[in-house]
FISEFI-874687 format. One record per residue (C-alpha): residue number from 1; x, y, z negated. Coordinates in pm, whole numbers. Each point is the difference from the previous one (the first is absolute). Layout:
N
(NUM; (X; Y; Z)),
...
***
This chain:
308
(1; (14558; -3879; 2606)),
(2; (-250; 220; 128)),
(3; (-90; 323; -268)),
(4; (-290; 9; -223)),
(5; (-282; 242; 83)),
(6; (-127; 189; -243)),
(7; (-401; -46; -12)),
(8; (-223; 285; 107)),
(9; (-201; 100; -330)),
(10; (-325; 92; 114)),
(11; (-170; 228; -199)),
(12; (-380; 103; 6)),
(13; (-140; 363; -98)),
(14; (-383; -34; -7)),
(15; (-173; 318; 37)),
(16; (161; 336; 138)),
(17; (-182; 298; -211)),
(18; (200; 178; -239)),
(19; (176; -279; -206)),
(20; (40; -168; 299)),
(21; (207; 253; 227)),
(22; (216; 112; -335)),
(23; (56; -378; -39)),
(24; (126; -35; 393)),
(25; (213; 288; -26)),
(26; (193; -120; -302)),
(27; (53; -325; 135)),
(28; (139; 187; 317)),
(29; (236; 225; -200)),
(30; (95; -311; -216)),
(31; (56; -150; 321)),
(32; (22; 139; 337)),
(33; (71; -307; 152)),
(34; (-314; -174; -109)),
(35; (-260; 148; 203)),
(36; (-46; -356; 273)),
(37; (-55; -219; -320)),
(38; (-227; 262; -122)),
(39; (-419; -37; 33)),
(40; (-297; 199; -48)),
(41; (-350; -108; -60)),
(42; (-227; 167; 134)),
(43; (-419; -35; 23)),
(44; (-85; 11; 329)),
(45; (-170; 333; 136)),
(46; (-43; 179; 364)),
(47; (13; 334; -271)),
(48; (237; 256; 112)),
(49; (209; 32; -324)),
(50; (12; -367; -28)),
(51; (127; 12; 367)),
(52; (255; 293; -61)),
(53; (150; -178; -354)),
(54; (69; -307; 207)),
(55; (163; 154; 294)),
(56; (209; 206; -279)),
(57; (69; -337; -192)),
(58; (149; -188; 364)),
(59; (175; 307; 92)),
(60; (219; -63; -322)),
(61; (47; -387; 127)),
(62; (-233; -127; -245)),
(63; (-263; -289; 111)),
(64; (-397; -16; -51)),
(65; (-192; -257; -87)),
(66; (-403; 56; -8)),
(67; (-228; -126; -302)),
(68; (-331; 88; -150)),
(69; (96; -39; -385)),
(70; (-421; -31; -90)),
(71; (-97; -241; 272)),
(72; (291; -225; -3)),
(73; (-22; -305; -200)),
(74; (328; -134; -244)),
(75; (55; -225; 314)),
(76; (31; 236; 261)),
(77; (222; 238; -211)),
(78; (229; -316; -78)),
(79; (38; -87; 324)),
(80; (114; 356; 127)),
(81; (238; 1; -339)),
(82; (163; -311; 11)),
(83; (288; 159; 247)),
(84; (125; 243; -269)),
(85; (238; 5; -225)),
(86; (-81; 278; -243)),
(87; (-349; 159; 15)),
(88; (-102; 328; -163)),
(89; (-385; 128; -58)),
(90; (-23; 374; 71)),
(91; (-394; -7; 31)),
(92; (-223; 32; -322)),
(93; (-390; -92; 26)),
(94; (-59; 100; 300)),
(95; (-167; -306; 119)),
(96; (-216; -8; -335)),
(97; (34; -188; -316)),
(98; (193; -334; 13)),
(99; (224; 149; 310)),
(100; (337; -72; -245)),
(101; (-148; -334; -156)),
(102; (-14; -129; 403)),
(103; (310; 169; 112)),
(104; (178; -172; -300)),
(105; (-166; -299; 120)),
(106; (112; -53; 335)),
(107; (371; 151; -149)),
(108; (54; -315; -191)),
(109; (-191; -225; 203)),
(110; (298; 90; 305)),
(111; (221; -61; -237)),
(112; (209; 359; 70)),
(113; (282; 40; -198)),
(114; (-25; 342; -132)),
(115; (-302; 186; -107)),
(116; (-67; 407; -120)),
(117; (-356; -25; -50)),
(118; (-228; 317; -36)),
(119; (88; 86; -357)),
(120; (139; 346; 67)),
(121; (-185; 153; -274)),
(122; (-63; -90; -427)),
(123; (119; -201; -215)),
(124; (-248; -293; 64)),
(125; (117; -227; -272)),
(126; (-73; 281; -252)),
(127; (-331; 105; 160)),
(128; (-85; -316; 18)),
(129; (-389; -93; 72)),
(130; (-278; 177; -76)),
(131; (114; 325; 61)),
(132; (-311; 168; 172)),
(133; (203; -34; 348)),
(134; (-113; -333; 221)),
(135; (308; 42; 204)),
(136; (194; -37; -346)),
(137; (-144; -328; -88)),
(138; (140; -93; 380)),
(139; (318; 123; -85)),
(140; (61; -272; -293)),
(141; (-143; -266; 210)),
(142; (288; 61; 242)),
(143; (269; 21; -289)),
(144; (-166; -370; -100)),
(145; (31; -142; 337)),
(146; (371; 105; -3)),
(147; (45; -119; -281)),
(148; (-159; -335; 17)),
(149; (269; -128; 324)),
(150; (292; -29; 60)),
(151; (99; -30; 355)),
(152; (-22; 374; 66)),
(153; (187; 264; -176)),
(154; (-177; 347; -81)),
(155; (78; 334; -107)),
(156; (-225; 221; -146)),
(157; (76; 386; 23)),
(158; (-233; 232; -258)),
(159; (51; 346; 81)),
(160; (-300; 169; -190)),
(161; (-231; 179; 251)),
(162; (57; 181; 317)),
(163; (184; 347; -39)),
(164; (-271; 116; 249)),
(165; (-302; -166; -168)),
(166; (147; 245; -343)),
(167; (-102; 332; 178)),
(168; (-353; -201; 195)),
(169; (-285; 229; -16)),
(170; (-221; -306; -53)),
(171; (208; -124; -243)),
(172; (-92; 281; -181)),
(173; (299; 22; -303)),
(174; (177; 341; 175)),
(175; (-211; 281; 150)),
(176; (273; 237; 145)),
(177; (-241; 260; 121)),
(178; (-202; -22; -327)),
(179; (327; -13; -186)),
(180; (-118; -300; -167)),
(181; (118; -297; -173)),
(182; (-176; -262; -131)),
(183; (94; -276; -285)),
(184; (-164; -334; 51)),
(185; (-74; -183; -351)),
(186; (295; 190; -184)),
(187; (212; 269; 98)),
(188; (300; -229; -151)),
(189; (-101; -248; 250)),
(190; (277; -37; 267)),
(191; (73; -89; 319)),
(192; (231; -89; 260)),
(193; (37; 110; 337)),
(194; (236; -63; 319)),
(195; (-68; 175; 349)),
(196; (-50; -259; 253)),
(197; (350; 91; 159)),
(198; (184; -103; -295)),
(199; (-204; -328; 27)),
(200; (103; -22; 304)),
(201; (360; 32; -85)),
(202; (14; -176; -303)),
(203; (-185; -316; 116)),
(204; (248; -79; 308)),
(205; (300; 68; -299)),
(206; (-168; -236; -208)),
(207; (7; -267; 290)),
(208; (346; 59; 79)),
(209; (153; -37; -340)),
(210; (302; -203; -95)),
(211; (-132; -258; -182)),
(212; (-346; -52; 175)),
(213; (-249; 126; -247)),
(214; (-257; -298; -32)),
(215; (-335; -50; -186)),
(216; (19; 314; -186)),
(217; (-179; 298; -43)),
(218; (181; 300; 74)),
(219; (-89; 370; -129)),
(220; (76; 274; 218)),
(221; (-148; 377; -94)),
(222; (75; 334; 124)),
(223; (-141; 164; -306)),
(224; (-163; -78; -291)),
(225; (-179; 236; -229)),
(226; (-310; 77; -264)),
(227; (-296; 211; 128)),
(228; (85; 255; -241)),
(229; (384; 9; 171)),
(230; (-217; 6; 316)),
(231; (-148; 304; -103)),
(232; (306; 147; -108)),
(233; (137; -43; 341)),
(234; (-316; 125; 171)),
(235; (18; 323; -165)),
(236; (370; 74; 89)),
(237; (-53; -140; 354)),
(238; (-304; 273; 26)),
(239; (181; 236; -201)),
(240; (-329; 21; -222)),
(241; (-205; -133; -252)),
(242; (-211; -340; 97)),
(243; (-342; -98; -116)),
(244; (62; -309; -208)),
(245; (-347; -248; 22)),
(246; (7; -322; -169)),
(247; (-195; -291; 138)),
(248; (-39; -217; -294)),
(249; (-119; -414; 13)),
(250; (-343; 70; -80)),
(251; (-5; 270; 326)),
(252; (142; -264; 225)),
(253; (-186; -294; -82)),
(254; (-285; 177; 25)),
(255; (111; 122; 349)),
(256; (48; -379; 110)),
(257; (-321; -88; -139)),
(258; (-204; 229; 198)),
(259; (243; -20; 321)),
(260; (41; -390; 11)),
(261; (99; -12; 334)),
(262; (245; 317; -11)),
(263; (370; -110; 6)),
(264; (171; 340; -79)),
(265; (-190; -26; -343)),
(266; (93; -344; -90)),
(267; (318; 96; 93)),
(268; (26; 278; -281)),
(269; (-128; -208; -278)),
(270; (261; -266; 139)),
(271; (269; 282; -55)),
(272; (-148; 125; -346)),
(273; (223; -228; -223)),
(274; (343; 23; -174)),
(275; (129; -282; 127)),
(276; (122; -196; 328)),
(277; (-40; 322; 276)),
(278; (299; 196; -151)),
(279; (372; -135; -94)),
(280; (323; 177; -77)),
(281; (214; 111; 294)),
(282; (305; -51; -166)),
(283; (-75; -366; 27)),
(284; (-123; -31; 381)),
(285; (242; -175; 290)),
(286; (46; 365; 126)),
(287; (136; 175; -308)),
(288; (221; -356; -27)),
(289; (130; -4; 295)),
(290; (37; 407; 14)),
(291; (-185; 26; 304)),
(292; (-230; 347; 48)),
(293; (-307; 77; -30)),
(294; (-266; 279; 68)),
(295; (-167; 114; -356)),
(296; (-379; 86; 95)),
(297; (73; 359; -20)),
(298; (257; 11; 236)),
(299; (-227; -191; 214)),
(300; (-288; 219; -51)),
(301; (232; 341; 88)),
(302; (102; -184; 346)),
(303; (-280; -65; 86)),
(304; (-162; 375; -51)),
(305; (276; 102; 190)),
(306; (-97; -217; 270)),
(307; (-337; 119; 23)),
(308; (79; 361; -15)),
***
């Protein structure tokens, strides 16, 4: 009797930014052997970074497959889906509002097995809708789609925000040449935050585990702290006092109200609550599982040292 092969899982990483990369490179350290059954989406581009990340990405053995995410239709996206197994979103909005409603869309519609959608960020049950962030009220459509099948399994990873998007200038909460810090709506409001390497990391451990996590949210967080503990560690990172600013509601709505169209301020009033962007760590898959992680300072001092 001849022997069973084992079937190829195919799996599909859309989008190669930061998430994306972190996300390959986990799966490749999970894995080494993986990297034929591995695929990257990519939007098509003669741009010479696009070029260079693609020859990087087939130099590791990996495959590309080419797809505008905001002028594809659901049936076009199905049809270049249906050959994977497990498929995981590691673009945001790039291709405007509705890009994770359509991707979601042509997921289920190719029936994959497996799906990580782009939830690598609050606690969108919590938040809920309404929050003075669009891309939020997106977020729980996606959870209801999920939700509301059954063919396809999901897994939803919340990691807080984006080490990096912590320290963004933009962002605006941590001035390190100012030596500033600043509270939005309460400086016991918390939050939680994971370095996109840890993502990385975490969400090809959270694929391989013994039994297969399925239909579950899964919390993940590198740190998780108050802005006042922020400030705290501010001033012994600087090795000086801070200049503590509060930012309260009435500030940020009115911010949104006279900036409708400005996403960095709808994203602070998102983040000005005291619930669903922060959870404790003790509790996350890492901390669990006693896997690693980078706090936000440590992250902060490597990367000074990089750019000195």
């Amino acid at each position: 009797m001849p022997a069973m092969k084992t079937p190829v899982i195919e799996t599909l990483v859309i989008g190669a930014g930061e998430l994306g990369q972190t996300v390959i490179t986990g799966l490749l350290e999970q894995n080494p052997e993986c990297t034929r059954s591995i695929s990257v989406l990519l939007r098509p581009s003669s741009g010479s970074t696009r070029t260079d990340i693609a020859r990087q990405l087939k130099q590791k053995g990996l495959q590309i497959v080419y797809a505008d995410l905001s002028t594809e239709t659901v049936e076009d996206l199905s049809a270049l889906f249906v050959k994977f197994n497990t498929i995981i979103c590691c673009t945001g909005f790039v291709g405007g509002l509705g890009t994770q409603r359509k991707i979601t869309s042509a997921v289920l519609k190719a029936g994959v097995d497996r799906y990580v959608p782009w939830q690598f960020g609050v606690d969108y049950d919590v938040v809920g809708r309404g929050s003075g962030q669009p891309v939020f009220d997106e977020q729980s459509d996606v959870r209801d789609m999920l939700r509301g099948q059954s063919a396809t399994q999901w897994i939803i990873i919340s990691t807080g925000i984006f080490t990096s998007f912590l320290f963004e200038p933009a962002f605006g909460l941590v001035d390190l040449q100012g030596a500033k810090v600043r509270a939005l709506g309460s400086w016991d409001n918390r939050l939680t935050v994971t370095t996109s390497e840890d993502i990385g990391r975490l969400t090809a451990s959270i694929l391989a585990h013994k039994p297969p996590i399925q239909n579950e949210v899964v919390y993940v967080a590198g740190d998780t702290f108050s802005y006042a503990q922020l400030a705290e560690k501010m001033e012994h990172h600087l090795g000086r006092p801070v200049i503590r600013e509060l930012w309260d509601m009435d500030r940020l709505r009115a911010e949104v109200a006279a900036h409708p169209d400005d996403g960095i301020r709808k994203y602070r009033l998102a983040f000005a609550r005291d619930t669903g962007v922060a959870w404790d760590k003790k509790q996350t898959f890492n901390a669990l599982q006693g896997i690693e992680v980078t706090d936000a300072m440590i992250w902060l001092k490597h990367q000074q040292r990089h750019v000195a």
